[in-house]
VMD Tcl script that draws the C-alpha trace (Angstrom):
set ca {
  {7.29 74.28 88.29}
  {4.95 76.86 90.05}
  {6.87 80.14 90.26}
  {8.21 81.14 93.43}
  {8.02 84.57 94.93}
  {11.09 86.32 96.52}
  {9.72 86.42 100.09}
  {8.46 82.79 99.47}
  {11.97 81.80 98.27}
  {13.48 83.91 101.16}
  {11.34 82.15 103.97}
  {12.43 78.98 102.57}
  {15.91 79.21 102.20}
  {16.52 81.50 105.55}
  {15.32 78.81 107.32}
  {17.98 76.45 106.18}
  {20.76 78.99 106.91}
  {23.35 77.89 109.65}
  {23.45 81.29 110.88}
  {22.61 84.94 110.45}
  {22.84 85.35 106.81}
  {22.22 88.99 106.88}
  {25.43 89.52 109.17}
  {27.76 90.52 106.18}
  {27.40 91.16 102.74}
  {30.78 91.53 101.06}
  {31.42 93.10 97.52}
  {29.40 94.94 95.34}
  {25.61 94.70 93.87}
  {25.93 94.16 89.98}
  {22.70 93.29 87.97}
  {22.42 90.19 87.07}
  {20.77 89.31 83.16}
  {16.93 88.54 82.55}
  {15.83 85.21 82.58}
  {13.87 82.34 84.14}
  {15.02 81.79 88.26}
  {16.89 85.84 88.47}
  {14.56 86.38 91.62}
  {14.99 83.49 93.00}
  {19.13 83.93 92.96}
  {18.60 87.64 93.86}
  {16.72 86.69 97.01}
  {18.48 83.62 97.94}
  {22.12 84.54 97.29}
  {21.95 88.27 98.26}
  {21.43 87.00 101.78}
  {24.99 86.70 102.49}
  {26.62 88.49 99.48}
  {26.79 90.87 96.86}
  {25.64 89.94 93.15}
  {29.30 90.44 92.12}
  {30.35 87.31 93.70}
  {28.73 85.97 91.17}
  {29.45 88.12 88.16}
  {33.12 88.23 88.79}
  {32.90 84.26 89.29}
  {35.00 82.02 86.51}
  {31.81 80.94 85.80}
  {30.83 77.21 86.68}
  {28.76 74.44 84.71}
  {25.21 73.15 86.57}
  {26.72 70.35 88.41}
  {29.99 72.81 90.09}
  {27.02 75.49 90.33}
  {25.10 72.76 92.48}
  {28.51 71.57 94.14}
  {29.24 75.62 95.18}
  {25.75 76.23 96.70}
  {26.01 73.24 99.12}
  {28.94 74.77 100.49}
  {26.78 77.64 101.70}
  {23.26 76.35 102.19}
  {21.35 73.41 102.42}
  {18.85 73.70 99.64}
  {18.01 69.82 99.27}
  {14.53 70.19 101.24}
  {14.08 72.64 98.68}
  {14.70 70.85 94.94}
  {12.76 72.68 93.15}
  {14.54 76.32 94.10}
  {17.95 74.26 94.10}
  {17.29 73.95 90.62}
  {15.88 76.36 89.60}
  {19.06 78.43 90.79}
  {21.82 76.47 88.96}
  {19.66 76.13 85.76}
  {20.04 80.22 86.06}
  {23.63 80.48 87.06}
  {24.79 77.54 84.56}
  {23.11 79.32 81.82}
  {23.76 82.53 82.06}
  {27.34 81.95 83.74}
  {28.90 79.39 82.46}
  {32.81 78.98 82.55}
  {34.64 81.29 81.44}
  {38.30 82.16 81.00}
  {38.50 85.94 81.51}
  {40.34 85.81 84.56}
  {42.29 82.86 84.02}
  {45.76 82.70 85.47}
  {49.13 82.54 83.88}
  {50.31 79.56 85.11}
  {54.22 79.11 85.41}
  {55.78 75.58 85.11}
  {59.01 74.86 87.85}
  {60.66 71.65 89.27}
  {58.48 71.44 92.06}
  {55.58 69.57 92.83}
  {52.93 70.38 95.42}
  {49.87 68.23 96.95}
  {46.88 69.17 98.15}
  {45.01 67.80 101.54}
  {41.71 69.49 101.99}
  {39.31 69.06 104.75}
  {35.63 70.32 104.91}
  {34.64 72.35 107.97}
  {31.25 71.38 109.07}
  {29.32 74.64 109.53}
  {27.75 75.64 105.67}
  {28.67 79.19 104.58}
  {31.32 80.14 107.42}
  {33.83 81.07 104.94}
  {36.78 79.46 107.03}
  {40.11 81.65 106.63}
  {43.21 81.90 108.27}
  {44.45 78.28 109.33}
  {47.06 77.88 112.19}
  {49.18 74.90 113.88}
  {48.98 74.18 117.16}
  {52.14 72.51 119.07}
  {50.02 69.55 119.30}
  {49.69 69.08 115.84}
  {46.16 70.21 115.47}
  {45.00 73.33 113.25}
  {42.57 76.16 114.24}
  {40.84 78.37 111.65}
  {38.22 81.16 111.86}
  {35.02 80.91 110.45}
  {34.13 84.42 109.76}
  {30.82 84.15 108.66}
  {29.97 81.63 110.61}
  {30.85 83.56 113.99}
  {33.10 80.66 115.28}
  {36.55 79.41 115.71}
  {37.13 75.77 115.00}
  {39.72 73.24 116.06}
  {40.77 70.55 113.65}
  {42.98 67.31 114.09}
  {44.47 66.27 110.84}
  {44.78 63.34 112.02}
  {41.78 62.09 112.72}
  {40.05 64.69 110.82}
  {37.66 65.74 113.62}
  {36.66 68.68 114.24}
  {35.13 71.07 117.19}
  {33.96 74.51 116.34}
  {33.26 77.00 118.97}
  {30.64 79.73 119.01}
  {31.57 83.25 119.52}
  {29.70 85.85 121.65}
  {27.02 87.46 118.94}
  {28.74 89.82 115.98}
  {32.26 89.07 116.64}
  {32.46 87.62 112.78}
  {36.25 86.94 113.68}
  {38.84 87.85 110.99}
  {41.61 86.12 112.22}
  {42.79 83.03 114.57}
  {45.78 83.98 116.66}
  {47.66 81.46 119.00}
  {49.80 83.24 121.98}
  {52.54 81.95 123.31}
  {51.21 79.55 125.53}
  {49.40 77.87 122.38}
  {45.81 79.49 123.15}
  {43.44 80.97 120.58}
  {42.63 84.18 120.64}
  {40.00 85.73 117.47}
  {39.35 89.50 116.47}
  {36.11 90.73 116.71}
  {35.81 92.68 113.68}
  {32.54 93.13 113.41}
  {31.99 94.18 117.45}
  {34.87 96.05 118.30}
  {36.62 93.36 120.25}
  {39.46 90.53 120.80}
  {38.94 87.02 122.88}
  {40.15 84.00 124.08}
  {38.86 81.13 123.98}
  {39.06 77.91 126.63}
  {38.90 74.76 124.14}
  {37.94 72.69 127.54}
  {34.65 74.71 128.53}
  {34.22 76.85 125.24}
  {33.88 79.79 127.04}
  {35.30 82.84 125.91}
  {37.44 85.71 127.37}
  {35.99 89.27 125.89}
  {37.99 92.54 125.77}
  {35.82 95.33 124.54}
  {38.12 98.25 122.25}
  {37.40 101.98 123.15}
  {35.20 102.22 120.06}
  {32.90 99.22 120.13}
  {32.31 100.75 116.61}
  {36.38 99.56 115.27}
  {37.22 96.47 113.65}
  {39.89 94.43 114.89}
  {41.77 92.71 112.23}
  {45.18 90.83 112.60}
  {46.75 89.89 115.60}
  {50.23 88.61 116.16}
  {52.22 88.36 119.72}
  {55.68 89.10 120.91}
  {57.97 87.32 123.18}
  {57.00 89.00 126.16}
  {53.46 88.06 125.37}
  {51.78 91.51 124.39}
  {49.21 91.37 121.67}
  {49.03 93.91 119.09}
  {46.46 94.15 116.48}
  {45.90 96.09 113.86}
  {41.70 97.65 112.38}
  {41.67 97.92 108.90}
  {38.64 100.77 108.37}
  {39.49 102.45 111.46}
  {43.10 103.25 110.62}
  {44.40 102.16 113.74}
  {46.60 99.93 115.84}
  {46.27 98.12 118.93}
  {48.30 96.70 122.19}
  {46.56 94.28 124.53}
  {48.48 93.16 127.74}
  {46.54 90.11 128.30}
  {47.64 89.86 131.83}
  {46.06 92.89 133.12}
  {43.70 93.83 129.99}
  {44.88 97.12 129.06}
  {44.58 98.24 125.99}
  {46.12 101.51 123.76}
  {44.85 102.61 120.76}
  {47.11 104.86 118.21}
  {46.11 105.97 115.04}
  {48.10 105.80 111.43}
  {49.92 108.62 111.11}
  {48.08 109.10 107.40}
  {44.44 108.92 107.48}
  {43.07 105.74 105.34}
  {45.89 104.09 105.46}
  {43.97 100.90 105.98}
  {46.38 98.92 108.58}
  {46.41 95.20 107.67}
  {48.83 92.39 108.29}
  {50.94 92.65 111.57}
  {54.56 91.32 111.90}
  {56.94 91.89 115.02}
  {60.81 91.07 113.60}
  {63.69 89.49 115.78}
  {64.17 92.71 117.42}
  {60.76 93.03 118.75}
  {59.57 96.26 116.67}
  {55.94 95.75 115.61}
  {55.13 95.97 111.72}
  {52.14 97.00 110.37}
  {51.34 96.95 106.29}
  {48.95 99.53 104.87}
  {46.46 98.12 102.73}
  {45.17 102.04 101.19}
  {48.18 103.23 100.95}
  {51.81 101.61 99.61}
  {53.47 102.09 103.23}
  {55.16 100.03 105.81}
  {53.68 101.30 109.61}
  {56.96 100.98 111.99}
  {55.64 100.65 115.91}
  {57.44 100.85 119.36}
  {56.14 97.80 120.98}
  {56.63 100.32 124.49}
  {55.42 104.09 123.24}
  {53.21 102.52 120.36}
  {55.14 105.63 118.16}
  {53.98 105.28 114.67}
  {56.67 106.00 112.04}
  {55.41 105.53 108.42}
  {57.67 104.07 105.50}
  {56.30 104.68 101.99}
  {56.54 102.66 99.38}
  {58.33 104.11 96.41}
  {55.77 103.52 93.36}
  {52.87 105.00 93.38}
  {49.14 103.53 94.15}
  {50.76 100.64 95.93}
  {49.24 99.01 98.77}
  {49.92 95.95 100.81}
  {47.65 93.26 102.23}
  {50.08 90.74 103.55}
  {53.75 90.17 104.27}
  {56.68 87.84 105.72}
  {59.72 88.11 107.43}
  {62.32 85.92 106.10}
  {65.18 84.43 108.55}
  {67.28 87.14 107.31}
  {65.48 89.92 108.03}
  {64.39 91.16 104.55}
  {60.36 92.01 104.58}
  {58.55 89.99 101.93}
  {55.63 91.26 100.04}
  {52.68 91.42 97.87}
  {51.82 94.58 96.09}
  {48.09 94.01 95.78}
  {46.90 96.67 93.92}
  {50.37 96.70 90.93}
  {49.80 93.00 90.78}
  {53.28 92.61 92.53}
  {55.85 91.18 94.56}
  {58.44 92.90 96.39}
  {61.89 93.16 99.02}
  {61.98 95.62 101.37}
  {65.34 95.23 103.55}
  {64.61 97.15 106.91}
  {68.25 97.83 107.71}
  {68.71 100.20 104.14}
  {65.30 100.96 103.07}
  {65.87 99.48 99.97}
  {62.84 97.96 97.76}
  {62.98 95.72 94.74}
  {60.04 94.30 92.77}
  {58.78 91.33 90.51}
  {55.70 91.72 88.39}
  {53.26 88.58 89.32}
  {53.35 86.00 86.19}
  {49.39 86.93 85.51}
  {49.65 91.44 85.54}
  {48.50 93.75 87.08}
  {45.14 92.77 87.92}
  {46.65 89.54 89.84}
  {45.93 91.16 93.07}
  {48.24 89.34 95.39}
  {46.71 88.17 98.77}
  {48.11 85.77 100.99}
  {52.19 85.65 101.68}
  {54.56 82.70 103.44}
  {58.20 82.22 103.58}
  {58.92 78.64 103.49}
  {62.03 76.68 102.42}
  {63.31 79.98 100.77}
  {61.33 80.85 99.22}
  {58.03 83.46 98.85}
  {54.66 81.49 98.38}
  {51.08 83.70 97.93}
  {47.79 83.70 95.62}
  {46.78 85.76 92.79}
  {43.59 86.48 94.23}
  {42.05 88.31 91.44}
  {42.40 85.35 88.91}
  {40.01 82.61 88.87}
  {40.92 79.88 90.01}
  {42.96 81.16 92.43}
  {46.57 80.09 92.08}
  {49.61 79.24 94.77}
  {52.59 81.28 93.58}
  {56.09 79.96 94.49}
  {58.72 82.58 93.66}
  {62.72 81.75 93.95}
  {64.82 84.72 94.90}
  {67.87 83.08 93.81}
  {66.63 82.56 90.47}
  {64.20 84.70 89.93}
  {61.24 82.32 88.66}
  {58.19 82.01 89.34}
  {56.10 78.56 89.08}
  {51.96 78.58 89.95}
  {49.35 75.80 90.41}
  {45.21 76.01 90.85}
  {43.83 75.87 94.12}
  {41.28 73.28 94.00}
  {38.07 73.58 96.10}
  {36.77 69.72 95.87}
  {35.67 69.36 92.13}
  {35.41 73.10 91.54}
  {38.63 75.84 91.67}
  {36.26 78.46 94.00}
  {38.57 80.84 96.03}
  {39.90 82.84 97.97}
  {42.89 82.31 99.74}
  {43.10 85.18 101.96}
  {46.13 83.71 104.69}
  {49.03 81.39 104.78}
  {50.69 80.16 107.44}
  {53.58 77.04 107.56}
  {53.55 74.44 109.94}
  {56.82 72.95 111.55}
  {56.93 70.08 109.02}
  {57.64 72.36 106.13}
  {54.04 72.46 104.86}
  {51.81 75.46 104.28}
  {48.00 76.14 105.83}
  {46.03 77.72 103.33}
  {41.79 77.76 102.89}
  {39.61 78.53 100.27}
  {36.93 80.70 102.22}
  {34.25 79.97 99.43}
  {33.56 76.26 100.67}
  {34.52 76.45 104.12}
  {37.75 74.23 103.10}
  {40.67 73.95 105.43}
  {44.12 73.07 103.18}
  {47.28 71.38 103.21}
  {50.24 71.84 100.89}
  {53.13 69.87 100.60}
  {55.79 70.99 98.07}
  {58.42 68.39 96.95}
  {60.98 69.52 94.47}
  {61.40 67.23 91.45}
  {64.41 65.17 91.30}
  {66.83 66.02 88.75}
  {66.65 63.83 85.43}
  {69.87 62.05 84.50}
}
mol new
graphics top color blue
foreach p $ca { graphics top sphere $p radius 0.5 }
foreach p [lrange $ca 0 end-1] q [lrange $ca 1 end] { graphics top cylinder $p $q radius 0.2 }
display resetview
């Protein structure tokens, strides 16, 4: 085939892209080998992330190579730099077990229901029920929201206002979505009948809303990951207060309020719990006790007790609120699992190993102790990552695999005893 120059390539496949590639590039730049078709990856792929995503990959043959890249662009008017791309990647990064998982055997069984969002390369995250049945999801790289009826599998997705790349999907308690801007310094609602949406700008339009969660009463607080703060929104009269962490780079993440109405806050930077007075917005900080913790995500049970993940250990972990006391579990793959996503469903803990590939569903039993794991599959490749979880009122779990825009379904079942 002729050879193809990188602005040649970059003309061609920009032109495919469903949206502005250039938006966000996460990860890191890592060189990638010599060989045949390296410019042509380097200026296609690079135009919505780092080379790392593909160093760091489990590797994939030419076929789940070609399968991956159609979940980000449309390269069939362009065969020839198709191929010419998985012939590279297939040869030089085939698959490879050097992240593979320790999976754990149990007496449960789980199923799988995925569904394809439309829009290529949104890297859809953070599914949520609605009372009607249906599921939202953000599509972060897309710049859109999405509604989905599992039903009937269709599916509306809903442009946001330029550079809101939203990090979450939020439902309040009169069951509308609200996003975070986190790329514009902002929050909104959206109206599913007109698609319009409802903007509030933060006091730094340079912050980056994260996660949002609601009380009773209504008030939405948020928390901004890189600018170390956290956030109240009374949505009736659109005023907003700002408060910082009381440790700098502490990285607020995940957002809980508990049965008494406190606010929660987990520090991803730092190994800490961030207690907040829903009225003063006080900021008390509870450390963890080991050291270089940190925590992405985390559940309250319907007793109380905080569950969860110790990213950066590789761990799991208890925190009762009323004592202070913490207990932990090392994850079944060590401590470079990097724990992600949390749920509490059916009593039990359920989250990812996010730095394993694939990416598996961990289901840990406090009564006993155990751990069992299974693959996320991505369609006929394991491509992750799970980033959220969220159950649904039939005892299911939402879950997504933000690498092929895939909203999923689990159903556990435990395994009936043999006689």
């Amino acid at each position: 085939m002729p050879r193809l120059t990188a602005s040649f390539v970059i003309a061609t496949a920009f032109g495919l892209l469903p949206f502005a590639a250039s938006a966000q590039a996460p990860g890191q730049a890592a060189a990638l080998p010599e060989g045949a078709g390296k410019q042509v990856v380097e200026a296609v792929c690079t135009g919505c992330h780092q080379t790392n995503m593909i160093t760091l990959s489990s590797g994939y043959t030419r076929d789940g190579w070609k399968e991956l890249i159609g979940t980000m662009i449309d390269l069939s008017p362009a065969p020839d730099t198709r191929d010419t791309i998985t012939q590279y990647l297939a040869e030089h990064f085939p698959p490879n077990t050097k992240r593979a998982p320790k999976l754990m055997p149990g007496n449960f069984e789980v199923t799988f229901k995925e569904w394809v969002m439309p829009k290529l390369g949104q890297r859809t995250r953070d599914p949520i029920q609605h009372a009607d049945g249906s599921i939202w999801y953000a599509g972060q790289f897309g710049n859109l929201i999405g509604r989905l009826d599992p039903r009937t599998g269709e599916v509306r997705e809903y442009p946001l206002p330029a550079g809101s790349m939203p990090h979450t999907v939020q439902l309040d308690n009169q069951g509308r979505p609200w996003y975070s801007g986190n790329k514009n310094g902002t929050v909104g609602r959206i109206d599913p009948a007109t698609g319009n949406a409802t903007v509030y700008k933060m006091p730094d339009p340079q912050s980056d809303p994260h996660t949002i969660a609601f009380d009773k009463n209504g008030m939405m607080f948020f928390s901004f990951q890189a600018s170390n703060l956290i956030g109240r929104l009374n949505p009736d009269t659109g005023e907003i207060k700002v408060v910082s962490a009381p440790n700098p780079k502490s990285q607020p993440y995940d957002v809980r309020i508990d049965a008494d109405g406190t606010v929660w806050v987990s520090c991803n930077a730092r190994g800490c719990f961030l207690k907040v007075n829903p009225q003063t917005m006080e900021v008390t900080e509870i450390p963890f006790p080991l050291p270089n913790s940190s925590t992405r995500r985390f559940v309250i049970a319907d007793d109380g007790m905080f569950w969860f993940v110790n990213s950066n250990l590789g761990q799991i972990g208890r925190f009762n609120p009323k004592t202070g006391e913490f207990k932990e579990w090392s994850s079944p793959s060590g401590p470079r699992s990097h724990p992600y996503g949390a749920a509490w469903l059916g009593g039990a803990f359920w989250y990812n190993e996010s730095g394993m590939r694939p990416d598996p569903l961990v289901r840990f039993d406090p009564k006993t102790e155990t751990f069992q794991s299974w693959p996320i599959p991505s369609g006929g490749i394991y491509a992750g990552i799970l980033r959220n979880a969220r159950t649904t009122r039939e005892g299911n779990l939402l879950i997504h695999q933000t690498a092929t825009n895939r909203v999923i379904q689990v159903t556990p079942r435990q395994r009936a005893a043999s006689r």
